[in-house]
C-alpha positions in Angstrom: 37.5 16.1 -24.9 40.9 15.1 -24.7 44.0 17.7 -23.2 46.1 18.9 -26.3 49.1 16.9 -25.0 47.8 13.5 -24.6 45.7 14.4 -28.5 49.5 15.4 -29.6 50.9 12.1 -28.3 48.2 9.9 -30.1 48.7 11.8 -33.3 52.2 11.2 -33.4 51.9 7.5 -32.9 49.1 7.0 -35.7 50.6 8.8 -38.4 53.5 6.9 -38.1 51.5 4.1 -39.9 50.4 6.7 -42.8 51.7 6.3 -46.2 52.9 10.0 -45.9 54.6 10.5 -49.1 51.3 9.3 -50.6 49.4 11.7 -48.5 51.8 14.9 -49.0 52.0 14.7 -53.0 47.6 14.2 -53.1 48.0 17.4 -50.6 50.7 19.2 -52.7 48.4 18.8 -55.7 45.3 19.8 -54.2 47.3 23.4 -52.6 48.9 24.4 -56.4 44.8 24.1 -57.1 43.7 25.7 -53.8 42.9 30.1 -55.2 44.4 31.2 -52.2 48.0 29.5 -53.4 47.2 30.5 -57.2 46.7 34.5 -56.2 50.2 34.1 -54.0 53.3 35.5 -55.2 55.6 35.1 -51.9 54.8 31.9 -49.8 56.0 30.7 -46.2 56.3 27.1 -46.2 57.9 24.6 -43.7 60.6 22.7 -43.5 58.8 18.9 -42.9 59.9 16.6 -39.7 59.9 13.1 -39.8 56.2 11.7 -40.3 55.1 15.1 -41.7 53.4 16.5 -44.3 55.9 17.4 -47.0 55.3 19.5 -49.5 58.6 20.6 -50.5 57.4 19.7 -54.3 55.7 23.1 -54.2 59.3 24.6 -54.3 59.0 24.0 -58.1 56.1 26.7 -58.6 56.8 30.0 -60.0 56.9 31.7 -56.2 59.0 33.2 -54.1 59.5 30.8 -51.0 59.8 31.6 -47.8 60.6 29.1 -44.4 60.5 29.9 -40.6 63.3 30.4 -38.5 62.6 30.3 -34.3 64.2 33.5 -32.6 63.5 33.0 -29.1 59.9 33.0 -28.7 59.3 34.7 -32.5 59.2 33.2 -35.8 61.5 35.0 -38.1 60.7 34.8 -42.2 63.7 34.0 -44.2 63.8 33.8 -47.8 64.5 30.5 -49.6 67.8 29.3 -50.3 69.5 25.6 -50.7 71.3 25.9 -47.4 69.4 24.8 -44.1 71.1 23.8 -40.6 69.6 21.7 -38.0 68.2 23.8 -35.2 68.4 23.3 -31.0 64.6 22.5 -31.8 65.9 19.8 -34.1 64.5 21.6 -36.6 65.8 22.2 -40.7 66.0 26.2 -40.8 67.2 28.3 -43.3 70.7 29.9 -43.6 68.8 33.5 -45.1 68.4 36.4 -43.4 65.5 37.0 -42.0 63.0 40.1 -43.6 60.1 41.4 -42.7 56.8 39.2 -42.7 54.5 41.6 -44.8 56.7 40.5 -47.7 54.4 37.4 -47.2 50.6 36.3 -49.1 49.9 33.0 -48.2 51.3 30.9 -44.9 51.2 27.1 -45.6 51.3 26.2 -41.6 51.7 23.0 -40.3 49.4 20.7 -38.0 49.1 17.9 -36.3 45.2 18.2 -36.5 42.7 20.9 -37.1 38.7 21.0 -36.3 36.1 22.5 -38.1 36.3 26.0 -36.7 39.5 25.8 -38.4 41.2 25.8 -34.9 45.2 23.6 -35.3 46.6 21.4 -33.1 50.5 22.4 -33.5 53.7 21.5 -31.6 53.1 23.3 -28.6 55.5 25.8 -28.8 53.0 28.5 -29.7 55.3 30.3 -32.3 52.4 30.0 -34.8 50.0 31.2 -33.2 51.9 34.3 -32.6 53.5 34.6 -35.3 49.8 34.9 -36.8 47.8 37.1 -34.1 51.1 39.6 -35.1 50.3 39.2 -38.8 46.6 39.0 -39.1 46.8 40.2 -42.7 48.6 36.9 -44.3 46.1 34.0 -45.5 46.7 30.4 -44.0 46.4 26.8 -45.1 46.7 24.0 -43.6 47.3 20.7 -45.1 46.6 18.1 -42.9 45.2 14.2 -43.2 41.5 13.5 -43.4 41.8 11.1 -40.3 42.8 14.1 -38.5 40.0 16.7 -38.9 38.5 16.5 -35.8 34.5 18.1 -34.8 36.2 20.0 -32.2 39.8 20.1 -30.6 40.8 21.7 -27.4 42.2 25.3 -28.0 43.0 28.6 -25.9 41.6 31.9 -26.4 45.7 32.6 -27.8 45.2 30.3 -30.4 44.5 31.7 -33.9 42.1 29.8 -36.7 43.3 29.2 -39.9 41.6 30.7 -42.8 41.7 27.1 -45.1 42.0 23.6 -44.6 43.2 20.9 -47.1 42.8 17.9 -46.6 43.8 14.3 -48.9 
């Protein structure tokens, strides 16, 4: 089995060839389906990189949104608004202040893979898989592409599984 840098570095390079629009509105479609996303009034989603899933589209739903925003080693929740800056992570936050994450019923999270013991694959910064052993109470989903649901991927015993995967 592969380390979970060199899987990370591989992952990046082949979705680079994906037709990722393509793939995030098939996975946005399939998540305004998915029960756990019907039953959910408040909703963490993620602000998408380059070569990411996006699935901004669900913004349109009849939900309160919510997005991550990295405080050290934590993951604050901060409600939805227009406004997002460009983080020292290079990532889009939003401008919001933060409240608490118990306001929160369903966490889209993002991956670069899963398996099928519903273990992720992130980023490597670990603010996930905090963020969720803190907040074992939320539901998560992952969208992620079929080509990269794996049998099995490397994990720690930090790492928190997912509660559903979708998948285009």
């Amino acid at each position: 089995m592969e380390n979970k840098t060199a899987l990370r570095t591989e992952i990046k390079s082949l979705r680079k060839n994906f037709d990722i629009a393509g793939v995030s509105k098939i996975l946005a479609e399939k998540i305004k389906m998915h029960p756990a996303f019907k039953e959910a009034s408040n909703v963490m989603l993620y602000y998408p990189l380059k070569y990411e899933i996006n699935l901004l589209e669900l913004l349109k739903e009849d939900k309160k949104f919510y997005f991550p925003k990295v405080d050290g080693e934590n993951l604050l929740v901060c409600p939805y608004s227009e406004k997002f800056e460009k983080s020292g992570l290079n990532i889009y936050e939003p401008c919001s202040e933060p409240v608490s994450a118990e306001v929160l019923d369903l966490i889209i999270v993002p991956a670069l893979a899963v398996d099928k013991d519903n273990y992720r694959l992130g980023y490597g910064g670990g603010f996930y898989d905090k963020f969720l052993s803190k907040n074992p109470g939320i539901r998560t989903l992952v969208p992620v592409c079929r080509k990269f649901l794996y049998e099995k991927i490397p994990h720690e015993d930090f790492d928190v599984p997912v509660d559903y995967i979708i998948t285009d």
